[in-house]
DSSP file (Angstrom, degrees, kcal/mol; ACC not computed):
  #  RESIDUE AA STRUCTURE BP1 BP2  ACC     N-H-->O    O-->H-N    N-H-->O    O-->H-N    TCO  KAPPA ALPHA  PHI   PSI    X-CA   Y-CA   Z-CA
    1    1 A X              0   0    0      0, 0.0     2,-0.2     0, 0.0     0, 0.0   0.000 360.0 360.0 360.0 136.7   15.0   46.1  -34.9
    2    2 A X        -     0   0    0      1,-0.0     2,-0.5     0, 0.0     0, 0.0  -0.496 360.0-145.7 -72.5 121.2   17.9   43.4  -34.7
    3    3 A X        -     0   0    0     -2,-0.2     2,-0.5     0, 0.0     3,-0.0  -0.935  16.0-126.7-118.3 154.0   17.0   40.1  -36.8
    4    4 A X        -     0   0    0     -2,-0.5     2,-0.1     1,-0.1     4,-0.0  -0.664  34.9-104.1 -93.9 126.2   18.2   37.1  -35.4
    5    5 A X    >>  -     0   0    0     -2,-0.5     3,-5.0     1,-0.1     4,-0.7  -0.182  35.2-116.0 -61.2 111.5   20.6   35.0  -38.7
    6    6 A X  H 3> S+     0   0    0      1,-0.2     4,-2.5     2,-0.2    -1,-0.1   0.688 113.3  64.1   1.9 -65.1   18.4   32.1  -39.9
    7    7 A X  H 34 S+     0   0    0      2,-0.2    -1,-0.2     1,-0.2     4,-0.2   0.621 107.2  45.2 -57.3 -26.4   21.1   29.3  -38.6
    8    8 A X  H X>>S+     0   0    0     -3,-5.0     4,-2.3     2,-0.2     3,-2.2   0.885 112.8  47.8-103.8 -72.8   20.3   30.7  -34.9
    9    9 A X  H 3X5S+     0   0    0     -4,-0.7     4,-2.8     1,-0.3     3,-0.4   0.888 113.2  54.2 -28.6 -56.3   16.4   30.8  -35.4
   10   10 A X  H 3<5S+     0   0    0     -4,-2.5    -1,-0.3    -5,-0.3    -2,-0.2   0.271 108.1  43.7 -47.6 -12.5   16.8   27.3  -36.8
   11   11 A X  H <45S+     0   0    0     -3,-2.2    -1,-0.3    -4,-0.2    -2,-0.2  -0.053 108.6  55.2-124.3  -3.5   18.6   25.8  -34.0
   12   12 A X  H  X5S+     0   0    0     -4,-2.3     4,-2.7    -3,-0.4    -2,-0.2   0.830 112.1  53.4 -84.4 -34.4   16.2   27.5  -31.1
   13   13 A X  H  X<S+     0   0    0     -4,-2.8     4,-3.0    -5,-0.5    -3,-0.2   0.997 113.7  34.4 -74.0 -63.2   13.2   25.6  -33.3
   14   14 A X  H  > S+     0   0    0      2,-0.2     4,-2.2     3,-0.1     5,-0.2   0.931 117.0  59.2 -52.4 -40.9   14.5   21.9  -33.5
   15   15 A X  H  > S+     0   0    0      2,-0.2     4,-1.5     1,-0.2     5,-0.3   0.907 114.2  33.5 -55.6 -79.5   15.9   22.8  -29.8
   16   16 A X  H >X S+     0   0    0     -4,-2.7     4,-2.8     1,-0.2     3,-1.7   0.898 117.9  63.6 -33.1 -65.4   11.9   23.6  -28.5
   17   17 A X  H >X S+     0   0    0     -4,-3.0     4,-2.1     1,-0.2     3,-0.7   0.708 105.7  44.5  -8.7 -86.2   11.1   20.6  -31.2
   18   18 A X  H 3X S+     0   0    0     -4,-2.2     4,-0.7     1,-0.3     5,-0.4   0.599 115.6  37.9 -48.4 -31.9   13.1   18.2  -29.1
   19   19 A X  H <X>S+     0   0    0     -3,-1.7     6,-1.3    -4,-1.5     4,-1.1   0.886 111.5  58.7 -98.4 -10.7   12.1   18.8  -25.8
   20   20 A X  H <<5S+     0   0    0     -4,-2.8    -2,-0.2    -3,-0.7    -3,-0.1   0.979 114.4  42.6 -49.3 -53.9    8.2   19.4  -26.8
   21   21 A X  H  <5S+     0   0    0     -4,-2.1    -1,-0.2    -5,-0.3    -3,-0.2   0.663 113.8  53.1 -86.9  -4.8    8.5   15.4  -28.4
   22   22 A X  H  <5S-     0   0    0     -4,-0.7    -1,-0.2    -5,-0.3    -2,-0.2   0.746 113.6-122.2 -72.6 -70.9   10.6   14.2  -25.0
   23   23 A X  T  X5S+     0   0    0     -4,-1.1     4,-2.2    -5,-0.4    -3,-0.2   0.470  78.7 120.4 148.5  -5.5    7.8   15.6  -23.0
   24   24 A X  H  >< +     0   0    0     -5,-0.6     4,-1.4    -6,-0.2    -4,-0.2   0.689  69.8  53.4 -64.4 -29.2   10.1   17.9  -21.0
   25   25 A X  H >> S+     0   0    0     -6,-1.3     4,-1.3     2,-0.2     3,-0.7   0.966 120.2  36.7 -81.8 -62.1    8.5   21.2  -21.9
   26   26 A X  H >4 S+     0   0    0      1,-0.2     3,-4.6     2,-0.2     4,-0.3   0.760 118.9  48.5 -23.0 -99.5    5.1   19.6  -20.6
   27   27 A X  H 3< S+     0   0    0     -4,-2.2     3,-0.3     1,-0.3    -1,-0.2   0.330 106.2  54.5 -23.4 -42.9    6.6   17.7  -17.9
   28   28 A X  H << S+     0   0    0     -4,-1.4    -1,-0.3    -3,-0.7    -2,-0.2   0.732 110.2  49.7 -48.0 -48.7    8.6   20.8  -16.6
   29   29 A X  S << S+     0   0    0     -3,-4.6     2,-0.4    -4,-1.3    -1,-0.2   0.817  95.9  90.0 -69.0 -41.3    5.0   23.1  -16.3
   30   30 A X        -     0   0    0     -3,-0.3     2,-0.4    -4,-0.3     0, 0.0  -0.532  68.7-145.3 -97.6 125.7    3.0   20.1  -14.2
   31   31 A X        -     0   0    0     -2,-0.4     2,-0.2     1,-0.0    -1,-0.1  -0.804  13.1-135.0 -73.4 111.1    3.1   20.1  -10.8
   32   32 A X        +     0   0    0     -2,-0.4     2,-0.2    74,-0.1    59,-0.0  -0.618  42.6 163.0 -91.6 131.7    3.1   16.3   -9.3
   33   33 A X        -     0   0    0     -2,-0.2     2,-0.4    73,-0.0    73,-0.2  -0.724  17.9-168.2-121.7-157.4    0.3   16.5   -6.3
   34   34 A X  E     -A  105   0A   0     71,-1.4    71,-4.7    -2,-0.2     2,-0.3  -0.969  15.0-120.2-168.1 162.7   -1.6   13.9   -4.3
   35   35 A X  E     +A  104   0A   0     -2,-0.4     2,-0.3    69,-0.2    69,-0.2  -0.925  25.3 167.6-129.6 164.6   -4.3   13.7   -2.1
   36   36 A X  E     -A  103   0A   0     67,-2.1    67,-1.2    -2,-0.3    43,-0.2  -0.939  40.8 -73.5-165.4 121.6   -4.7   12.6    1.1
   37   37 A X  E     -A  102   0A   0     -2,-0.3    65,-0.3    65,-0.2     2,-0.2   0.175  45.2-105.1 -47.2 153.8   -7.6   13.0    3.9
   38   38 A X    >   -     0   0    0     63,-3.7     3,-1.2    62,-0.2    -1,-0.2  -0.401  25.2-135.2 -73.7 126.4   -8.3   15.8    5.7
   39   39 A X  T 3  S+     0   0    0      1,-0.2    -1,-0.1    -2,-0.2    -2,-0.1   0.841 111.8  60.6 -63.9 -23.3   -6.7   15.1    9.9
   40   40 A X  T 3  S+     0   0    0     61,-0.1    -1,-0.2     2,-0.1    -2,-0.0   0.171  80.0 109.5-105.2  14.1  -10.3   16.7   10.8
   41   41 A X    <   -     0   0    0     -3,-1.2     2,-0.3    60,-0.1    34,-0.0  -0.477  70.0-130.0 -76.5 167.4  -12.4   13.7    8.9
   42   42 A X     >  -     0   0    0      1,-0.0     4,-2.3     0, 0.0     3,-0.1  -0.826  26.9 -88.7-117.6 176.3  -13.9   11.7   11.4
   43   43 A X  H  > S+     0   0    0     -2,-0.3     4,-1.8     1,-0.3     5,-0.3   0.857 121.4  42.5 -45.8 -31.5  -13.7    7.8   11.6
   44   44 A X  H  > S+     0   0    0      2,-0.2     4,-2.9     1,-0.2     3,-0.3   0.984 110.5  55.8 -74.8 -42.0  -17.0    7.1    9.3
   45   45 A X  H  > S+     0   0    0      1,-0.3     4,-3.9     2,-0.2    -2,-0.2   0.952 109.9  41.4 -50.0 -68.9  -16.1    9.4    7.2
   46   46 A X  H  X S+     0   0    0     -4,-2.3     4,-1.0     2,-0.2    -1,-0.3   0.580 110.4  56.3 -29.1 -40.1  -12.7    7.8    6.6
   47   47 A X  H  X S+     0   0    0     -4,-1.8     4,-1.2    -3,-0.3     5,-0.4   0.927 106.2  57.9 -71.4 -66.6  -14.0    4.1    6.5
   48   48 A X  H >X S+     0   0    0     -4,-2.9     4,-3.3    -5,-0.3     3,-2.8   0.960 107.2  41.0 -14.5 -85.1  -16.2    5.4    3.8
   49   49 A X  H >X S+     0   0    0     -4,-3.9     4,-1.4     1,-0.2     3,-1.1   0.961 114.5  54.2 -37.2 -46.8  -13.4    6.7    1.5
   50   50 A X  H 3< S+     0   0    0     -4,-1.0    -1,-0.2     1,-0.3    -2,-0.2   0.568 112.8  41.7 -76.2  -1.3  -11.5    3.6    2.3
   51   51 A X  H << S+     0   0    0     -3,-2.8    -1,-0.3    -4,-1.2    -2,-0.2   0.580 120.3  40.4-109.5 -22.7  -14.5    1.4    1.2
   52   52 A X  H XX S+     0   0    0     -4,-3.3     3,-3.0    -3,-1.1     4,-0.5   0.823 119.3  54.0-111.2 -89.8  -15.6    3.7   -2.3
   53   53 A X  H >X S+     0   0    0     -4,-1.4     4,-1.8     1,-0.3     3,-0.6   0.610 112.3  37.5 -38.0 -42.0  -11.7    4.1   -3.0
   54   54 A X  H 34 S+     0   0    0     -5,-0.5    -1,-0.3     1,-0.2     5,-0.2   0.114 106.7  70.9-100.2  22.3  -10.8    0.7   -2.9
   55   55 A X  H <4 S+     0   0    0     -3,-3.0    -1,-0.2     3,-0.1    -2,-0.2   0.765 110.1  30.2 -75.7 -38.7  -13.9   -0.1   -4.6
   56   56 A X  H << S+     0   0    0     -3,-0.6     2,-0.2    -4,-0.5    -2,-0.2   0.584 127.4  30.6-125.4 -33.0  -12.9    1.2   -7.6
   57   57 A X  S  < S-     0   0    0     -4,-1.8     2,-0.5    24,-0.1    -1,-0.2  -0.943  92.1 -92.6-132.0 163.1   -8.9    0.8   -7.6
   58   58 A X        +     0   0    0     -2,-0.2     3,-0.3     1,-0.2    -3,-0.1  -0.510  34.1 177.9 -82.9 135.4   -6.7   -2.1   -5.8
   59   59 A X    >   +     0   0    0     -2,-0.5     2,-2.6     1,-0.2     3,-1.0   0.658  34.3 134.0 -99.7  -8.6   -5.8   -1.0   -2.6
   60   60 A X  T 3   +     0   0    0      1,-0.3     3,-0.4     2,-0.2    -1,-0.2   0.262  64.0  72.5 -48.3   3.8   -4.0   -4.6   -1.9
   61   61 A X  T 3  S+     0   0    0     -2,-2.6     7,-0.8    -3,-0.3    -1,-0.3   0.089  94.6  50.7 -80.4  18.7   -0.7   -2.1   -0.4
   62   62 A X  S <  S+     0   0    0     -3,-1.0    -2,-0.2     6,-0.2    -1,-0.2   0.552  83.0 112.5-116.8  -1.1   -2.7   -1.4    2.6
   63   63 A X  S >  S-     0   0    0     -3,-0.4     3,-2.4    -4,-0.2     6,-0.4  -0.345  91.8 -85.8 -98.5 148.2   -3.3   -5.4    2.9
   64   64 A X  T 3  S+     0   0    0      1,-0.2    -1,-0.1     5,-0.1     3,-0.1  -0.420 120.5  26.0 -61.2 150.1   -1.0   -6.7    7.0
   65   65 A X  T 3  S+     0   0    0      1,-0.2     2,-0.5    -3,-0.1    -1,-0.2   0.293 100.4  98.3  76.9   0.3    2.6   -7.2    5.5
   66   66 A X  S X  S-     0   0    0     -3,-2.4     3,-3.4     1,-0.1     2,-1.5  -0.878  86.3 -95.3-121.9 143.3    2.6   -5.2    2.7
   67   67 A X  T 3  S+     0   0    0     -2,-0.5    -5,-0.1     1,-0.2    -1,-0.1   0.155 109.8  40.9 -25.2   0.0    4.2   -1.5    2.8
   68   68 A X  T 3  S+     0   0    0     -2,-1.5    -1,-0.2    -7,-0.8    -6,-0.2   0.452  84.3  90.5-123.4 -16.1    1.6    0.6    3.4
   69   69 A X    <   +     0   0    0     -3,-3.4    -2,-0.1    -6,-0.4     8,-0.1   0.884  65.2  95.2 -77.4 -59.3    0.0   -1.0    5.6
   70   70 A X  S    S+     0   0    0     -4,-0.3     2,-0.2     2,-0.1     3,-0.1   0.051  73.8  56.7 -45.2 178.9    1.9    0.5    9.1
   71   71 A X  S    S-     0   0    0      1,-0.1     2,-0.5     5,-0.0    -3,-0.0   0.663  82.4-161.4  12.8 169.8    0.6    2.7   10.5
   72   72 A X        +     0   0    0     -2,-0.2     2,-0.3    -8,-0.0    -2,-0.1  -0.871  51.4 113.4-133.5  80.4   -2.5    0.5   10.7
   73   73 A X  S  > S-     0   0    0     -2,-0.5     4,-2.1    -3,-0.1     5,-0.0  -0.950  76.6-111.8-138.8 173.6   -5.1    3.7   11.4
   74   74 A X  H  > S+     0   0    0     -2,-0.3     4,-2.9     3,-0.2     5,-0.4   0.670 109.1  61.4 -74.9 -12.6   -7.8    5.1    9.2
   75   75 A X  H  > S+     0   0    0      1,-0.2     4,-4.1     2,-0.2     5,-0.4   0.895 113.2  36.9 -61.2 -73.3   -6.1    8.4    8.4
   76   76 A X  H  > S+     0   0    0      1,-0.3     4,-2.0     2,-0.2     5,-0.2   0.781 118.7  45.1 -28.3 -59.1   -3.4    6.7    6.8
   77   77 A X  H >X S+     0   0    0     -4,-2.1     4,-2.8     1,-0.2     3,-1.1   0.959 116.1  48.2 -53.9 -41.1   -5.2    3.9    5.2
   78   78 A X  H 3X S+     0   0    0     -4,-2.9     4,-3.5    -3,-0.2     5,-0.3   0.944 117.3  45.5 -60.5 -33.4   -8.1    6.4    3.9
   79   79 A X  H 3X S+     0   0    0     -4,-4.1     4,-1.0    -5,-0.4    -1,-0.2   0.844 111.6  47.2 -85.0   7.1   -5.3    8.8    2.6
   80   80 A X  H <X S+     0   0    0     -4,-2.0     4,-4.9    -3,-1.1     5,-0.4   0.873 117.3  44.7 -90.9 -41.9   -3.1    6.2    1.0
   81   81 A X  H  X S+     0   0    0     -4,-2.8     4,-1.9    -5,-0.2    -2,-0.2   0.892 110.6  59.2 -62.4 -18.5   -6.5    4.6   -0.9
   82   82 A X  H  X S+     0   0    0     -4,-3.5     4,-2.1    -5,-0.2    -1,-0.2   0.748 106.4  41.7 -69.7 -30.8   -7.6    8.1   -1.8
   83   83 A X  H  X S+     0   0    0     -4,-1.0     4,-1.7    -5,-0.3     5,-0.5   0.920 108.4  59.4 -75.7 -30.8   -4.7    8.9   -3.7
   84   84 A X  H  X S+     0   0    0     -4,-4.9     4,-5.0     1,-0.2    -2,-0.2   0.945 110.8  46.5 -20.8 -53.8   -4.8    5.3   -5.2
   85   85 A X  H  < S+     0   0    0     -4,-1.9     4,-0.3    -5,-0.4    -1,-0.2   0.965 119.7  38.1 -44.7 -81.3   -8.3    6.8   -6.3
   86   86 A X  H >X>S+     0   0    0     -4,-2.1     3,-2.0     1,-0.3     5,-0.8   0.773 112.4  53.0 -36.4 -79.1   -6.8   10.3   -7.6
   87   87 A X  H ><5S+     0   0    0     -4,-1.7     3,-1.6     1,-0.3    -1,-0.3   0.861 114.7  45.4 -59.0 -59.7   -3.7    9.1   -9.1
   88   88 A X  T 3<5S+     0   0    0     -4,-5.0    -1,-0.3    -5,-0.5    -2,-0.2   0.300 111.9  47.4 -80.3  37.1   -5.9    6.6  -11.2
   89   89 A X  T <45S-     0   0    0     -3,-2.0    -1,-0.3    -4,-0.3    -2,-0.2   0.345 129.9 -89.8-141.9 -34.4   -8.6    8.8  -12.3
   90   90 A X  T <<5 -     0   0    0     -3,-1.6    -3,-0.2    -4,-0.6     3,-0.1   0.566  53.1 -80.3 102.5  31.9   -5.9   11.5  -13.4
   91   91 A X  S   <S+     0   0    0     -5,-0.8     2,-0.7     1,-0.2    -4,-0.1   0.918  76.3 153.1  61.4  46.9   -5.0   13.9  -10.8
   92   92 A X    >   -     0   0    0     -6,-0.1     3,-3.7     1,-0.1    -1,-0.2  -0.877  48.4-127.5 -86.1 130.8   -8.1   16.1  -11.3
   93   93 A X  G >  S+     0   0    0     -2,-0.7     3,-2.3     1,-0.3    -1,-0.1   0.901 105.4  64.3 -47.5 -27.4   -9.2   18.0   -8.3
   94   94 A X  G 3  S+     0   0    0      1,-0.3     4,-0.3     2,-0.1     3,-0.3   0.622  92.2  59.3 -93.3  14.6  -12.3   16.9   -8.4
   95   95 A X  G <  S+     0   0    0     -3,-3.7    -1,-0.3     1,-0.2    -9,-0.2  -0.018 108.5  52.1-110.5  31.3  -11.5   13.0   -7.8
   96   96 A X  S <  S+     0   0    0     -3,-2.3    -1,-0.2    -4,-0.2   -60,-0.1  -0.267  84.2  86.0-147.9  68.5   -9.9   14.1   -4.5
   97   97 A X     >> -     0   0    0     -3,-0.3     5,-1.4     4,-0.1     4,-0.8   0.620  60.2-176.9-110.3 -60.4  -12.9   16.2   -3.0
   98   98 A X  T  45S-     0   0    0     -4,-0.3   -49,-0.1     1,-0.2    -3,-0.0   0.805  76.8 -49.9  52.5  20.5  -14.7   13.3   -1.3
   99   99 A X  T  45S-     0   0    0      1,-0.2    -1,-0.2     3,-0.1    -2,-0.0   0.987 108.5 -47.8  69.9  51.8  -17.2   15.0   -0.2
  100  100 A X  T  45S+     0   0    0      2,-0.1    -1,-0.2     1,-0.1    -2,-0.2   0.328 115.4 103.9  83.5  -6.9  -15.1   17.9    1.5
  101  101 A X  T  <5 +     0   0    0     -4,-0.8   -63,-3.7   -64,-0.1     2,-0.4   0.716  66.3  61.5 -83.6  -7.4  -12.7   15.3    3.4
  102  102 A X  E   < -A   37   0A   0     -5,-1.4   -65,-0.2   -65,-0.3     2,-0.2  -0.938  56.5-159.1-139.2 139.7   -9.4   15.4    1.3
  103  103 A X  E     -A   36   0A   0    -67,-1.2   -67,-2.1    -2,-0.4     2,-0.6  -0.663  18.1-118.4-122.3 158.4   -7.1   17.7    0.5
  104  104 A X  E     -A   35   0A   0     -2,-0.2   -69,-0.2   -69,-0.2     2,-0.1  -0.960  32.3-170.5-133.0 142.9   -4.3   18.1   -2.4
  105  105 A X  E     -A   34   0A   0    -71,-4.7   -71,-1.4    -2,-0.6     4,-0.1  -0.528  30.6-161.2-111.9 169.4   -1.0   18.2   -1.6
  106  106 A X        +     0   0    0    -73,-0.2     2,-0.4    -2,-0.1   -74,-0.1   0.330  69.0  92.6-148.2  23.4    2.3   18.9   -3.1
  107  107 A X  S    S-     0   0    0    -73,-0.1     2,-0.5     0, 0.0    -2,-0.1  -0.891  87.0-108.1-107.1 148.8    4.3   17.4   -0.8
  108  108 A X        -     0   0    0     -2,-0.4    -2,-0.1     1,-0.1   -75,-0.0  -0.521  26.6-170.7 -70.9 103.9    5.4   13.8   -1.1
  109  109 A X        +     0   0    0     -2,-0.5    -1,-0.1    -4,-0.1     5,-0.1   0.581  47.1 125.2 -77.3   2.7    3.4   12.0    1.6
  110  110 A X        -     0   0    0      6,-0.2     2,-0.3     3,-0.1     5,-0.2   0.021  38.7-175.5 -25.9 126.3    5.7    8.8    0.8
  111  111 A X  B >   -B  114   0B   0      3,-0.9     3,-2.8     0, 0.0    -1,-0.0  -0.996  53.0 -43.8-140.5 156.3    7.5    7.4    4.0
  112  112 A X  T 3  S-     0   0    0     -2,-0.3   -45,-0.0     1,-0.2    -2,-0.0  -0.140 127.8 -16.4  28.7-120.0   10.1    4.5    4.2
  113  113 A X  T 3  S+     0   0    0    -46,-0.1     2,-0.6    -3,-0.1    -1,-0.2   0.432 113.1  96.4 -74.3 -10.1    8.5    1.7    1.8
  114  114 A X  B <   +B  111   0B   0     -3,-2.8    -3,-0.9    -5,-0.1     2,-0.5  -0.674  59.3 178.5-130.9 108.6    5.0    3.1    1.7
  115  115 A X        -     0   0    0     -2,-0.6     2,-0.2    -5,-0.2    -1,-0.0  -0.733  21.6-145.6-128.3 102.3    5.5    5.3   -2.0
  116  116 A X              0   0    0     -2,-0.5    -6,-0.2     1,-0.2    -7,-0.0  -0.353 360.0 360.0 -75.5 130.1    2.5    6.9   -3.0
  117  117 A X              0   0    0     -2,-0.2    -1,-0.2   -83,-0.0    -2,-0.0   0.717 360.0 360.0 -48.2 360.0    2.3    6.9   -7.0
């Protein structure tokens, strides 16, 4: 078996060191999603979320004038307060269930101004 010279072991350990205490070996692993209602909710359903999401975090970008706010439908609004929800809860799947309405995604549903955290 081949042993690798001390000096080389010694610079692969501080290497891993360094990006473990950046955060880069984490960071590298974690997949950024979001969630965002299901197109097949219907309108109550949607008003719901939009009412329990923004209960609980400030939804004030969905407020007339402010980026998020265009479209002006419930999909949109429900899926932009729903990630609000997720994102500030900690991206577990089960703070984007809603009670079967919402799906996670792992594409960036961001458009123009409207940048979902």
């Amino acid at each position: 078996m081949m042993m690798m010279p001390k000096l080389t072991i010694l610079s692969l350990f501080l290497l891993l060191l360094s990006f473990i205490s950046e955060g880069t070996l984490t960071s590298a692993n974690e997949q950024k999603t979001w969630c965002v209602a299901k197109p097949s909710s219907d309108q109550a359903t949607l008003l719901a979320n939009i009412n329990y999401a923004c209960s609980q975090v400030d939804c004030r970008i969905l407020q007339r004038g402010c980026p998020c706010y265009y479209p002006d439908n419930l999909l949109n609004h429900a899926s932009i307060a729903m990630n609000l929800y997720y994102q500030s809860k900690g991206r577990n799947h089960w703070n984007c269930d809603f009670r079967g309405s919402a799906l996670t995604v792992i594409t960036d549903p961001s458009y123009v101004n409207c940048i979902y955290a």
